[in-house]
Kinemage of the C-alpha trace (Angstrom):
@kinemage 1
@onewidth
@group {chain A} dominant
@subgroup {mainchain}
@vectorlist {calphas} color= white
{ca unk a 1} P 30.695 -0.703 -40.734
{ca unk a 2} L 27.288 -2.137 -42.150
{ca unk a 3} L 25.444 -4.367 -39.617
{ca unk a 4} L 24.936 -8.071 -40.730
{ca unk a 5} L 20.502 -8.795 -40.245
{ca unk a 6} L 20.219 -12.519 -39.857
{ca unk a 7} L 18.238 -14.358 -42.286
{ca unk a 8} L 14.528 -14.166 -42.099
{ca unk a 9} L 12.830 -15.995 -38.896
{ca unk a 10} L 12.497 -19.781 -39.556
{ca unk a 11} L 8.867 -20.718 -38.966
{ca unk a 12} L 7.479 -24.008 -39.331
{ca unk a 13} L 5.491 -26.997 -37.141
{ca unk a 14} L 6.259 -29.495 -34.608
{ca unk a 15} L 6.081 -32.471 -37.032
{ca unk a 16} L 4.990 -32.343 -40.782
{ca unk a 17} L 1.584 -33.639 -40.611
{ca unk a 18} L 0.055 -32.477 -43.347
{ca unk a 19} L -3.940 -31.875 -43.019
{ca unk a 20} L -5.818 -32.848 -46.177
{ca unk a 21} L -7.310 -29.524 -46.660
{ca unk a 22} L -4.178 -27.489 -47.067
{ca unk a 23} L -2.612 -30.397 -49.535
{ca unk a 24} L -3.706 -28.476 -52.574
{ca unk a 25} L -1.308 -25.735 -50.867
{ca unk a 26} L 1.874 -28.219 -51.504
{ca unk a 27} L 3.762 -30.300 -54.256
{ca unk a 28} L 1.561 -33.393 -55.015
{ca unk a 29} L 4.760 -36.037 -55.260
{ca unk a 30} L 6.874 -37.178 -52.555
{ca unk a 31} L 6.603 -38.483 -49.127
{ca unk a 32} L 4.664 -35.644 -46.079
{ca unk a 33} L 8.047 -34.405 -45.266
{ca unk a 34} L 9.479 -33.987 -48.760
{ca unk a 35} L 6.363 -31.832 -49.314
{ca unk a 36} L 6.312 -29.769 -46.366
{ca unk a 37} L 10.209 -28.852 -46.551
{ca unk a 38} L 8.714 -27.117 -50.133
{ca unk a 39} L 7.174 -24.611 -47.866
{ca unk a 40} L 8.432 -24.101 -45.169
{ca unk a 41} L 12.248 -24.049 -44.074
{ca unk a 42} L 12.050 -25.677 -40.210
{ca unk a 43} L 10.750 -28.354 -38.372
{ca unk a 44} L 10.812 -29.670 -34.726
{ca unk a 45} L 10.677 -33.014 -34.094
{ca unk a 46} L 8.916 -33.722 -31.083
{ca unk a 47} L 8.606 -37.658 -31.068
{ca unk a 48} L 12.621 -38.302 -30.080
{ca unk a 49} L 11.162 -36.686 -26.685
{ca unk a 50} L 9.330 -40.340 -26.361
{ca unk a 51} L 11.511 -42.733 -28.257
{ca unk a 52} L 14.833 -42.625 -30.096
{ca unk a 53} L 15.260 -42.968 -33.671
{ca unk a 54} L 17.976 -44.713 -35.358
{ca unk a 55} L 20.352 -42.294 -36.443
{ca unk a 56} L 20.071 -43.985 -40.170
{ca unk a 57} L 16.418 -42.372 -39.375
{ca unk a 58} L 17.774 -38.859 -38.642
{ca unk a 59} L 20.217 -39.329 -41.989
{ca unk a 60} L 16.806 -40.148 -44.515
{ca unk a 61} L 14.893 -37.371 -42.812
{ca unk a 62} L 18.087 -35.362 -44.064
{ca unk a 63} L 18.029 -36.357 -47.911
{ca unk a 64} L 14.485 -35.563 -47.849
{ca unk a 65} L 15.028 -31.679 -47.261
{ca unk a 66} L 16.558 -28.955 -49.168
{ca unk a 67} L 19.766 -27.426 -48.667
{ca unk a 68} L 18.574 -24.708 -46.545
{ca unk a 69} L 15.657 -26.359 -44.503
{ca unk a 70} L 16.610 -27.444 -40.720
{ca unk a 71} L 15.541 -29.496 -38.238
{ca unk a 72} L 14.887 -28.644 -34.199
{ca unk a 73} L 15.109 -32.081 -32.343
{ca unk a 74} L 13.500 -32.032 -28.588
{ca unk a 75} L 15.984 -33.727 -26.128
{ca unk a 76} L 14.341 -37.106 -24.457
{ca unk a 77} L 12.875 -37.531 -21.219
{ca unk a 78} L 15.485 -39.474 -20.328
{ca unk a 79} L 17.483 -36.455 -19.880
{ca unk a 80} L 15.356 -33.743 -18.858
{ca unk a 81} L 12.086 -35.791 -16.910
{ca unk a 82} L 13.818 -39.125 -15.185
{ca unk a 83} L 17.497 -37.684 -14.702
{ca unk a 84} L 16.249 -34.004 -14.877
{ca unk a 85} L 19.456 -32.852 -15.851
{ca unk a 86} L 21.916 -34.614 -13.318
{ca unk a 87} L 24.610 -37.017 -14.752
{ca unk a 88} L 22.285 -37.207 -17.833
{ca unk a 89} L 25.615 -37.376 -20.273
{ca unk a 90} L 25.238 -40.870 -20.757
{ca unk a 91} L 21.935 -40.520 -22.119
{ca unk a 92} L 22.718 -37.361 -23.885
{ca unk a 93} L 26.014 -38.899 -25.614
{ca unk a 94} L 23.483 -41.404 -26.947
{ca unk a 95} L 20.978 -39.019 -28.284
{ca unk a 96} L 23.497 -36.732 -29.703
{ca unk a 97} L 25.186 -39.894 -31.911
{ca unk a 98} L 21.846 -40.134 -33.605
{ca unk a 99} L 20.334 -36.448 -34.600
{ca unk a 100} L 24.048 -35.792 -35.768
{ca unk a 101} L 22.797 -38.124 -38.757
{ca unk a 102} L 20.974 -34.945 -39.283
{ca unk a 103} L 24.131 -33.320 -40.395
{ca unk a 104} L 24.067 -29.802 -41.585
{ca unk a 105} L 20.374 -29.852 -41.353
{ca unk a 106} L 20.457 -30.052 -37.762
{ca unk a 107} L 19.129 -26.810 -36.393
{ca unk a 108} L 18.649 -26.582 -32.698
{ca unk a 109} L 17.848 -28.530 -29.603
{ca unk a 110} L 15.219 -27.818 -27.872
{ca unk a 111} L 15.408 -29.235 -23.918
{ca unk a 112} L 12.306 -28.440 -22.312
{ca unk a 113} L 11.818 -29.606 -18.603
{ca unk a 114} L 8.887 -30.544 -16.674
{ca unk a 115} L 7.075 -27.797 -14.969
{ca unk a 116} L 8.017 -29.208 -11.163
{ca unk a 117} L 12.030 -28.992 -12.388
{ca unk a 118} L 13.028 -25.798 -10.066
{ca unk a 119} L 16.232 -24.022 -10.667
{ca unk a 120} L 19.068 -25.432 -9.488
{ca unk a 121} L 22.451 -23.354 -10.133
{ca unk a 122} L 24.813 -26.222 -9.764
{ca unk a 123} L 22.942 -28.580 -11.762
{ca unk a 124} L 22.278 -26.007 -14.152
{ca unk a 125} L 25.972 -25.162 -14.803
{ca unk a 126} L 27.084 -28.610 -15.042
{ca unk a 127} L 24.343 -29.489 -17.523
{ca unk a 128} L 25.551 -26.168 -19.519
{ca unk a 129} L 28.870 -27.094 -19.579
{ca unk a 130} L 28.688 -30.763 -20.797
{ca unk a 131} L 26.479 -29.984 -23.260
{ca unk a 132} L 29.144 -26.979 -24.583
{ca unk a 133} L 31.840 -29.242 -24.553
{ca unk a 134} L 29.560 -32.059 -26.648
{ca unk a 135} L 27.915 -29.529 -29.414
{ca unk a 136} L 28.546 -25.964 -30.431
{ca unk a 137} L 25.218 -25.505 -32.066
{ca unk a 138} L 22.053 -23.920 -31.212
{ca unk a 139} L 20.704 -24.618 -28.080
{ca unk a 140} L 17.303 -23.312 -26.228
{ca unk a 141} L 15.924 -23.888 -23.090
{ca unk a 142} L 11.759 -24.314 -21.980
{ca unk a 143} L 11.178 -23.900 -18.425
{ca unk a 144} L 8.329 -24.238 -16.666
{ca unk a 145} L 9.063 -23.702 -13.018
{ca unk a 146} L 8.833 -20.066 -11.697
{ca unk a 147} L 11.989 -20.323 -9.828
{ca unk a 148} L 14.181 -19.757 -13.631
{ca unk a 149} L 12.875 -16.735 -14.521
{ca unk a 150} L 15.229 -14.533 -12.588
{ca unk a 151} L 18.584 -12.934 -13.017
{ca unk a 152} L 21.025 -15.672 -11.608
{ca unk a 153} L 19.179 -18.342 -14.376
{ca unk a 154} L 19.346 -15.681 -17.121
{ca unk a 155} L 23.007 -15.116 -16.541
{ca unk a 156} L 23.680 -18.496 -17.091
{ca unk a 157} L 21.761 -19.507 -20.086
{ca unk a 158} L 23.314 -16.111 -21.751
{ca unk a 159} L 27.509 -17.597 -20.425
{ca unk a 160} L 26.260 -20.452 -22.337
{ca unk a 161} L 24.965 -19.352 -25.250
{ca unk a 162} L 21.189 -20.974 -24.805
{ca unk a 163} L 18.378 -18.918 -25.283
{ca unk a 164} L 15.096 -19.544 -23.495
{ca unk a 165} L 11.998 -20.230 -24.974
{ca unk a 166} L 9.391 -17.921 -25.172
{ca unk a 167} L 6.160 -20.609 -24.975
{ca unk a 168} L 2.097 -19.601 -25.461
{ca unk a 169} L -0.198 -20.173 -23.393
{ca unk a 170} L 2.535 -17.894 -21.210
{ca unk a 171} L 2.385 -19.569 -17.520
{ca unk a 172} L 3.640 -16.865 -15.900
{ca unk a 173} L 3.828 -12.748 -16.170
{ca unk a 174} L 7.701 -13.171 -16.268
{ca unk a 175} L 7.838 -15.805 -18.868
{ca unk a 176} L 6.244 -13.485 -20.987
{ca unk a 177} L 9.281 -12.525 -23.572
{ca unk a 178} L 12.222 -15.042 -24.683
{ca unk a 179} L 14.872 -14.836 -22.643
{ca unk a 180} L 18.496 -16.170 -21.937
{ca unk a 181} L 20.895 -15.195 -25.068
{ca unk a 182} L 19.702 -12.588 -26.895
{ca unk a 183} L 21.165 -14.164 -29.896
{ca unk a 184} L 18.703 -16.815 -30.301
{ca unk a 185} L 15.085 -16.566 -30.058
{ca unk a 186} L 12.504 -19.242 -30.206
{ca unk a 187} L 8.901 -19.219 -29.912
{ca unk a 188} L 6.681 -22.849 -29.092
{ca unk a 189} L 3.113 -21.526 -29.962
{ca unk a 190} L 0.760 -24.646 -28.497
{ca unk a 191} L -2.446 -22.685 -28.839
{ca unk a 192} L -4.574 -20.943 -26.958
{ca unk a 193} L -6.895 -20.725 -25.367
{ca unk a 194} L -7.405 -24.524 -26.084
{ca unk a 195} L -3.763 -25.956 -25.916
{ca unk a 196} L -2.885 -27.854 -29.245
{ca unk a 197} L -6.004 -27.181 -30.758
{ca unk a 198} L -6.801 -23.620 -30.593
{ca unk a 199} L -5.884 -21.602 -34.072
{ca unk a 200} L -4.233 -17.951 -33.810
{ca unk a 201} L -6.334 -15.316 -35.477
{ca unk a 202} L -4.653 -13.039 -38.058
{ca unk a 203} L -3.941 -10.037 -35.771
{ca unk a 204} L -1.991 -11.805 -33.063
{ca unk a 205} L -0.286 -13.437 -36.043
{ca unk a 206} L 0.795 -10.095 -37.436
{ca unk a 207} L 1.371 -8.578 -33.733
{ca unk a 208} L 3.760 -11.564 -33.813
{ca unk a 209} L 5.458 -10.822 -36.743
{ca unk a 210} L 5.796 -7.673 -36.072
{ca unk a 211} L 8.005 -9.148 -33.007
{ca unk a 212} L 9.699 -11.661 -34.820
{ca unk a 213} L 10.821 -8.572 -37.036
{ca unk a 214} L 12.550 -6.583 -34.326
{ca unk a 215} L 14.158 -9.548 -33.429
{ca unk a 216} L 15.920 -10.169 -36.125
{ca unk a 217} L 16.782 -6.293 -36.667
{ca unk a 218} L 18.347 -6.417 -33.674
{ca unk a 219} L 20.788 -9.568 -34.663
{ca unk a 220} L 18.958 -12.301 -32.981
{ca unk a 221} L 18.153 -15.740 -34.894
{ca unk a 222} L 14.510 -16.277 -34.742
{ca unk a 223} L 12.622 -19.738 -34.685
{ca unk a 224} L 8.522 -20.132 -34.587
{ca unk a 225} L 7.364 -23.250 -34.616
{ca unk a 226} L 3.361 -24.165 -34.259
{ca unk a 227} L 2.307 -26.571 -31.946
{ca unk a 228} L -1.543 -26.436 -32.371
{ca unk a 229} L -1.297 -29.349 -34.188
{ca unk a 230} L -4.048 -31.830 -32.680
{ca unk a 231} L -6.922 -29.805 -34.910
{ca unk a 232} L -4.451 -29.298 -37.941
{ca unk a 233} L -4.344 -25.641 -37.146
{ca unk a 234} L -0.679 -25.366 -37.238
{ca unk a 235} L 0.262 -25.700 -40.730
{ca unk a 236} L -2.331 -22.864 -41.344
{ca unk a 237} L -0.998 -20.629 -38.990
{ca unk a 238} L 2.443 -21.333 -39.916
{ca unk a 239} L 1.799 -20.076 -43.602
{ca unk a 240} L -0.093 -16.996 -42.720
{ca unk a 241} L 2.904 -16.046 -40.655
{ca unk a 242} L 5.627 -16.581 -43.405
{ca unk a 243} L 3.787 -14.958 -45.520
{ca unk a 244} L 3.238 -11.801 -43.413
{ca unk a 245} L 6.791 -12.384 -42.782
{ca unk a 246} L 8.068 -12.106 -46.359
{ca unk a 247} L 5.797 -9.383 -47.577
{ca unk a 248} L 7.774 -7.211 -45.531
């Protein structure tokens, strides 16, 4: 039987800022988003970690994109900062009922917790399991306590299905590689050395490809998204690395 190799790596930015240099490098009609989703096939949207938007929001955001372009929507604070996981369904529910105006464009969530968030089995599980019984998509994890990166927290991001994120700068020598389900892999490149500003040179950008590569060979869905987006490095970066991508 021939293997099935998932489709290329999605890479894009958090947000579709567009910086005035690069707009030569895009359509010259249409709104920042409608131009961006012309190059690049993802996006995570990073503000409905602050605020909600209106799920008649998440639907125009939707129109604006191509059939095959998605959307990875970071779960609010609510959820993950003030409740930090416990009895956050409420709040969830109500999040939820608005990105699913994304429709088929929505991609993954992304729930990344605050670095003093130590792992908790029990509250871990629960969380899991609400959220499974809620949505059926993609789902990845960021933590950023020391205490998840062992085998008990592993096991039960894999029962679930969620992957963990693999984030740069790395904060510790175990949080080095993605983790959780092996089926999903998703990168949250902030720069370095100066977070949100710093660019990526070329080699680390082809070292990362490289990885992204082997992923996907070995059946995992891959996500890159480019957080280095204070300088307007990101969008750069993000187009050097599809394109070492799909030379390939």
């Amino acid at each position: 039987m021939t293997s099935i190799i998932p489709e290329l790596p999605r890479i894009g930015c958090a947000g579709w800022s567009l910086p005035r240099a690069l707009w030569p490098e895009f359509p010259a009609e249409g709104s920042h988003l409608e131009r961006y989703a012309q190059r690049f096939d993802a996006v995570e949207i990073d503000t409905s970690f602050y605020r909600p938007h209106r799920r008649e929001t998440y639907e125009r955001w939707a129109t604006s994109t191509p059939d095959g372009f998605r959307f990875a929507v970071k779960l609010p604070k609510t959820i993950t900062h003030e409740r930090r996981l416990a009895g956050a369904m409420p709040a969830f529910d109500e999040f939820l009922a608005q990105a699913e105006g994304l429709g088929d464009r929505l991609g993954c969530l992304v729930v990344q917790l605050p670095p003093s968030l130590a792992f908790d089995a029990d509250v871990v599980l629960r969380f899991l399991a609400d959220v499974r019984q809620r949505h059926a998509g993609p789902v990845v994890l960021e933590p950023r306590h020391r205490s998840w990166f062992v085998p008990a927290a592993e096991s039960l991001l894999s029962r679930f299905q969620v992957g963990r994120v693999l984030a740069d700068p790395v904060l510790f020598d175990e949080a080095a590689a993605p983790g959780g389900w092996p089926g999903l892999v998703y990168l949250r490149l902030h720069g370095s050395p100066r977070r949100y500003w710093s660019a990526y040179d070329d080699a680390l950008l082809e070292r990362l490809a490289t990885r992204l590569r082997l992923a996907r060979e070995e059946g995992a869905a891959c996500w890159c998204i480019l957080d280095n987006t204070a300088g307007g490095e990101a969008v750069g970066n993000a187009m050097t690395l599809a394109r070492l991508l799909q030379n390939r």
